[in-house]
C-alpha positions in Angstrom: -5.5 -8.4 -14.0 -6.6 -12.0 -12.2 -10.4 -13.1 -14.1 -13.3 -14.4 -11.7 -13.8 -17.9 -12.6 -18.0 -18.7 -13.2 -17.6 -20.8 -9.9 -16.1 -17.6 -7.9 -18.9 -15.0 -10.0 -22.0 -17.9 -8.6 -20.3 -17.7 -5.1 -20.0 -13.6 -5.4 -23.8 -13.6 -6.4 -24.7 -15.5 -3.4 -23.0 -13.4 -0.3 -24.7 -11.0 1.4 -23.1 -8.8 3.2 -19.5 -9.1 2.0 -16.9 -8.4 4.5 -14.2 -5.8 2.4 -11.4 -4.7 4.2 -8.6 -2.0 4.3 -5.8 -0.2 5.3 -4.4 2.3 6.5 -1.5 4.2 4.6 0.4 3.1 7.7 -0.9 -0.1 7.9 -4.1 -0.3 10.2 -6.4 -2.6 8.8 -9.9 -1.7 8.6 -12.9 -4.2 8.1 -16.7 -3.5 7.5 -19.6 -4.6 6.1 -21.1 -4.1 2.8 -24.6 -4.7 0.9 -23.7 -3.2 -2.5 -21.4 -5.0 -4.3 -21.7 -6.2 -7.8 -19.8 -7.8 -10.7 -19.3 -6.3 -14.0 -17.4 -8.1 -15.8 -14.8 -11.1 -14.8 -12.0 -8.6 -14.2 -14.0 -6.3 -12.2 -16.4 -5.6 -9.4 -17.8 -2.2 -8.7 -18.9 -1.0 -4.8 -21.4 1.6 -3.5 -19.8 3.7 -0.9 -23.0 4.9 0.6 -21.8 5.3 4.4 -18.2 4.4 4.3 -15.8 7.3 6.6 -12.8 4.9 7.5 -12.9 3.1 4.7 -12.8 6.1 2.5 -9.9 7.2 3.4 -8.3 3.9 3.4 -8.7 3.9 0.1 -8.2 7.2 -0.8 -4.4 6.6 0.1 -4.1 3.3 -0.1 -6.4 1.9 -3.2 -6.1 -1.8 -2.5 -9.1 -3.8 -1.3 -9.7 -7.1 0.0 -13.3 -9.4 0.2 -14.6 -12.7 1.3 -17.5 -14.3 -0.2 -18.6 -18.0 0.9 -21.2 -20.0 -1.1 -23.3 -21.7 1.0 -24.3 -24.5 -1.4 -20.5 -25.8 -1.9 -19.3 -24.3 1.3 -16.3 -23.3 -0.4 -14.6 -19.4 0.2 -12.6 -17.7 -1.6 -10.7 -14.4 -1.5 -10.6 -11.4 -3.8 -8.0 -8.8 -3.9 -7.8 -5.5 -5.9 -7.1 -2.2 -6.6 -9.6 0.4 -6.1 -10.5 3.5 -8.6 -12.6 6.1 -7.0 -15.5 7.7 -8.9 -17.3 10.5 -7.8 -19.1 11.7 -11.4 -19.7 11.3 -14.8 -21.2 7.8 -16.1 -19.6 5.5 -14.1 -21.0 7.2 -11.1 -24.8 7.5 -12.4 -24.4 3.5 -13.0 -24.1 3.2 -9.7 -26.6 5.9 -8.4 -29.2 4.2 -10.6 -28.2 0.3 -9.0 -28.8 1.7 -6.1 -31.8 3.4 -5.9 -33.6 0.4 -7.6 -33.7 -0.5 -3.6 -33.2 2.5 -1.6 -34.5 5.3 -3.8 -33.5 7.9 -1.1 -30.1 6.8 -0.8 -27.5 8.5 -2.9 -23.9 7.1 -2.8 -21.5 8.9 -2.6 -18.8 7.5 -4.2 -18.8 4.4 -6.3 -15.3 2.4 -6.2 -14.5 0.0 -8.9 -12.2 -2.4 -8.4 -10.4 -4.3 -11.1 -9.4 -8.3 -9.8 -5.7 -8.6 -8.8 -5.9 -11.9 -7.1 -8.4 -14.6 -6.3 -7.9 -17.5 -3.4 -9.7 -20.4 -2.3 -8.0 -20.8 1.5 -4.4 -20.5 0.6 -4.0 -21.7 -2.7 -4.0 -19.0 -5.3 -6.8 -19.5 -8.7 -5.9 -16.6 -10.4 
């Protein structure tokens, strides 16, 4: 697993809305965008899947996710790639039920999808 560097974590903290995108099993990319994203450690970032239908399935047979963040004070973006675990119950799941009705207290995800850092870019050059 790649680890987000501080200066990638302060850029992560500073997006809003992420653009994350998918594909297909056969290849057809996919690419929304997202208010609930959060890191949790430097090797992973966990996602609330609170309306996702294309995206779902994307990932459902094809677990590997990809998201832009830019931070507007440095202007400097950098790319995040992963691999997606899909969690539907138990404690993982609550963790993310809870984050997200700190905001929207009537809005229940339904899936929370945790991804653990593969690769992180800045442009084309690869950081970890």
């Amino acid at each position: 697993m790649a680890k987000l560097s501080s200066e990638v974590q302060e850029a992560i903290k500073k997006t809003l809305p992420y653009n994350i995108a998918t594909a297909s099993a056969d290849g057809v990319p996919n690419l929304i965008y997202i208010t609930y994203l959060k890191i949790l450690d430097d090797e992973t970032v966990v996602i609330a899947d609170n309306k996702f239908d294309k995206t779902r399935k994307n990932l459902n047979s094809n677990p590997f996710i990809s998201f832009t963040v830019l931070d507007k004070d440095t202007n400097k973006a950098y790319q995040i790639k992963g691999k997606v675990e899909c969690v539907t119950k138990g404690k993982k799941y609550d963790d993310v039920v809870e984050w997200v009705h700190i905001q929207h207290p009537q809005m229940t995800p339904k899936a929370a999808f945790y991804v653990s850092v593969q690769e992180v870019y800045a442009g084309a050059e690869k950081l970890a």
